[in-house]
C-alpha positions as CSV (number, residue, x, y, z in Angstrom):
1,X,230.5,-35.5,133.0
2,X,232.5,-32.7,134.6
3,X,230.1,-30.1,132.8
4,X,227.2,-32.0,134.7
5,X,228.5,-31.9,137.6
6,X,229.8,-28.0,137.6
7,X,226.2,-27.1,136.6
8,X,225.1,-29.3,139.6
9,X,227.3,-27.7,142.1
10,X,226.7,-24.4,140.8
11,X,223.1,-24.5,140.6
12,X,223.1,-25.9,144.2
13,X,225.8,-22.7,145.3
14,X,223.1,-20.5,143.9
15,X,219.8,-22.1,145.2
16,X,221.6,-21.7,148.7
17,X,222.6,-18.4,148.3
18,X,219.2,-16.9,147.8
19,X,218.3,-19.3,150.5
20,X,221.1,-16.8,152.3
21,X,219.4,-14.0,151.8
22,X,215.8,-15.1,151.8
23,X,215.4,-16.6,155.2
24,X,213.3,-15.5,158.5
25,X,215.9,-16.8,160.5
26,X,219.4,-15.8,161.0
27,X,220.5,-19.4,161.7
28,X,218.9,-21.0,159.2
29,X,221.0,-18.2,157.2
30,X,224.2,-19.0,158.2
31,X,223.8,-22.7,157.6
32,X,222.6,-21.7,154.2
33,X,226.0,-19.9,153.7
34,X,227.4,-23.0,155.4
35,X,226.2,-25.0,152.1
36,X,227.0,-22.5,149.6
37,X,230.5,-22.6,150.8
38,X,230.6,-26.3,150.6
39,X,228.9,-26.4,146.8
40,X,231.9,-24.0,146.4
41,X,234.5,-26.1,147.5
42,X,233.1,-28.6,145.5
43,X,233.4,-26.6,142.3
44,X,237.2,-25.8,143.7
45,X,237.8,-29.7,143.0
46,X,236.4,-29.5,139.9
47,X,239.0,-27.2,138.7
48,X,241.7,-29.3,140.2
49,X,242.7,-26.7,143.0
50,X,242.4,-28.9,145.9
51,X,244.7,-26.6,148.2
52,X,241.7,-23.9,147.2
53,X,238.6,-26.4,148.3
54,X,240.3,-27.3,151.5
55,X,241.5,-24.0,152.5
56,X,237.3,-22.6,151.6
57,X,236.2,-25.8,153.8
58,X,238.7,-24.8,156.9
59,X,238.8,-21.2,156.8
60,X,235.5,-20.1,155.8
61,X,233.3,-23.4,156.7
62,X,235.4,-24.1,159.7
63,X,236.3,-20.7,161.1
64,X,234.2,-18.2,159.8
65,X,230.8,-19.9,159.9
66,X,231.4,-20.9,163.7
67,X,232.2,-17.2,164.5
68,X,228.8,-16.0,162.5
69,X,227.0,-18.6,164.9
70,X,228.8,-17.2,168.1
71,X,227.7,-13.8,167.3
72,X,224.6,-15.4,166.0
73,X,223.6,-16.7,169.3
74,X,225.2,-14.5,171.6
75,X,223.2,-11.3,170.2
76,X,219.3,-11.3,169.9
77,X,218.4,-11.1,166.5
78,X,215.0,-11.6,166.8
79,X,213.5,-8.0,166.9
80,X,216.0,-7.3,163.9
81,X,215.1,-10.2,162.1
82,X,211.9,-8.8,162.1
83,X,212.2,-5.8,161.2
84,X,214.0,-6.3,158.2
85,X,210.9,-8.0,156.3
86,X,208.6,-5.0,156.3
87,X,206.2,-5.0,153.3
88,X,207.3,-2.8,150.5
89,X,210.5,-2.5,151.4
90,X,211.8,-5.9,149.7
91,X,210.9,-4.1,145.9
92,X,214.5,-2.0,145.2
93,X,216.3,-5.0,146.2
94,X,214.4,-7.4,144.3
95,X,214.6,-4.8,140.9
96,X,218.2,-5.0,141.5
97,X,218.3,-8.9,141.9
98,X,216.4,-9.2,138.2
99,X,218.9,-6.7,136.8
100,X,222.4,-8.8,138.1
101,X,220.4,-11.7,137.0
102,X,219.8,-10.3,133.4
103,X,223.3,-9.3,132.8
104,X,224.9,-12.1,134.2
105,X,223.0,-14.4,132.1
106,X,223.9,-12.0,128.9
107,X,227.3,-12.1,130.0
108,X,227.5,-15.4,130.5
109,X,225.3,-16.2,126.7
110,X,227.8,-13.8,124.9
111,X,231.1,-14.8,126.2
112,X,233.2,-17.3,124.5
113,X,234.9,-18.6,127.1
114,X,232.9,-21.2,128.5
115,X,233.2,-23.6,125.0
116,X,234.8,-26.7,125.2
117,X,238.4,-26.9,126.3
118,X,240.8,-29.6,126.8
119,X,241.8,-30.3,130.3
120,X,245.4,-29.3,131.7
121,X,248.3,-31.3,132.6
122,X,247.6,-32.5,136.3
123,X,249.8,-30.8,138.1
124,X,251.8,-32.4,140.8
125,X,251.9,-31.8,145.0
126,X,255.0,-29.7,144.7
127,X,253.0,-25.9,144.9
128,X,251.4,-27.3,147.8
129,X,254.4,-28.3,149.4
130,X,255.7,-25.0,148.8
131,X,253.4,-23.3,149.7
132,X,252.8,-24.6,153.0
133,X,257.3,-24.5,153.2
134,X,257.3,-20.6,152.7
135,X,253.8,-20.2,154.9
136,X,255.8,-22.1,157.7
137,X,259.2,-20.7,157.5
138,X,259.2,-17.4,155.6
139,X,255.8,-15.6,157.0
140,X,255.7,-17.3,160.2
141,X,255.9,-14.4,162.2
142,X,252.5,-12.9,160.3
143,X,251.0,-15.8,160.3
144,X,251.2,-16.1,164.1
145,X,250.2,-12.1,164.7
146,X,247.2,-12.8,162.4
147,X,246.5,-15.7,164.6
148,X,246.7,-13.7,167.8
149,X,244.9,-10.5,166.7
150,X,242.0,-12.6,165.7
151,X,241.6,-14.1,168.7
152,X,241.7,-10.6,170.6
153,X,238.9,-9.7,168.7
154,X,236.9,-13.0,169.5
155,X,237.1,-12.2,173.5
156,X,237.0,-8.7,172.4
157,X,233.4,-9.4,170.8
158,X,232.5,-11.9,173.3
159,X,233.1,-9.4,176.5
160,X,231.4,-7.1,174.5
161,X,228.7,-9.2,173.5
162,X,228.3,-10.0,177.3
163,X,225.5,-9.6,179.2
164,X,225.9,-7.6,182.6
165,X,224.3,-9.6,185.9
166,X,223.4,-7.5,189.0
């Protein structure tokens, strides 16, 4: 049952990636990487690292994907957008898509290491709890600087981004 549902979440983690990389518009791309995160965080759970899925689902779904739209919609894409399908110019990339393909699925067909194995012990909430202790008491100072520095670069990139009126 757990096999089913990894292959699920994976398959679905993959389909939206090349959805990623494959769509016209750069919205429709970053909710594609929206879902692929999400399929990920699913697959987190299925490895019994919830502080992993909910950190993928706050940082990267949360944050991250918000900040992509920002920039998204603050700068015209458009004109680049179209540029980057020109005919003729997709062939390298594609080659090089068959390749990772090809050796990922060799990799994947020779190595041992996906046979059946026995589940682990559940583990309990206390490496959560630490974690979050030491985050919070320890590195609370660089957690704060990280904080502030990346909001310096938002209304960095946003006055930037800015369009001058007059």
């Amino acid at each position: 049952m757990g096999q089913g549902f990894f292959l699920l979440f994976a398959a679905g983690a993959v389909v939206t990636a090349l959805t990623v990389v494959l769509a016209r518009n750069p919205v429709h791309s970053a909710l594609a990487l929206m879902a692929c995160f999400l399929q990920i965080s699913a697959i987190f759970v299925l490895l019994e690292a919830p502080l992993l899925a909910v950190v993928q689902i706050f940082v990267y779904v949360g944050a991250i994907m918000v900040l992509f739209l920002f920039v998204i919609m603050m700068i015209d894409v458009r004109e680049a957008a179209l540029q980057r399908f020109v005919p003729g110019r997709n062939l390298p990339a594609l080659t090089m898509l068959v390749l990772l393909g090809i050796e990922m699925l060799a990799l994947l067909l020779w190595s041992g290491r996906f046979s059946a194995v026995a589940p682990t012990a559940q583990r309990g909430g206390d490496q959560v709890r630490q974690l979050g202790t030491t985050l919070f008491t320890d590195y609370l100072l660089p957690f704060e600087v990280a904080s502030v520095i990346l909001l310096a670069a938002l209304v960095g990139a946003i006055v930037l981004a800015r369009k001058e009126t007059g």
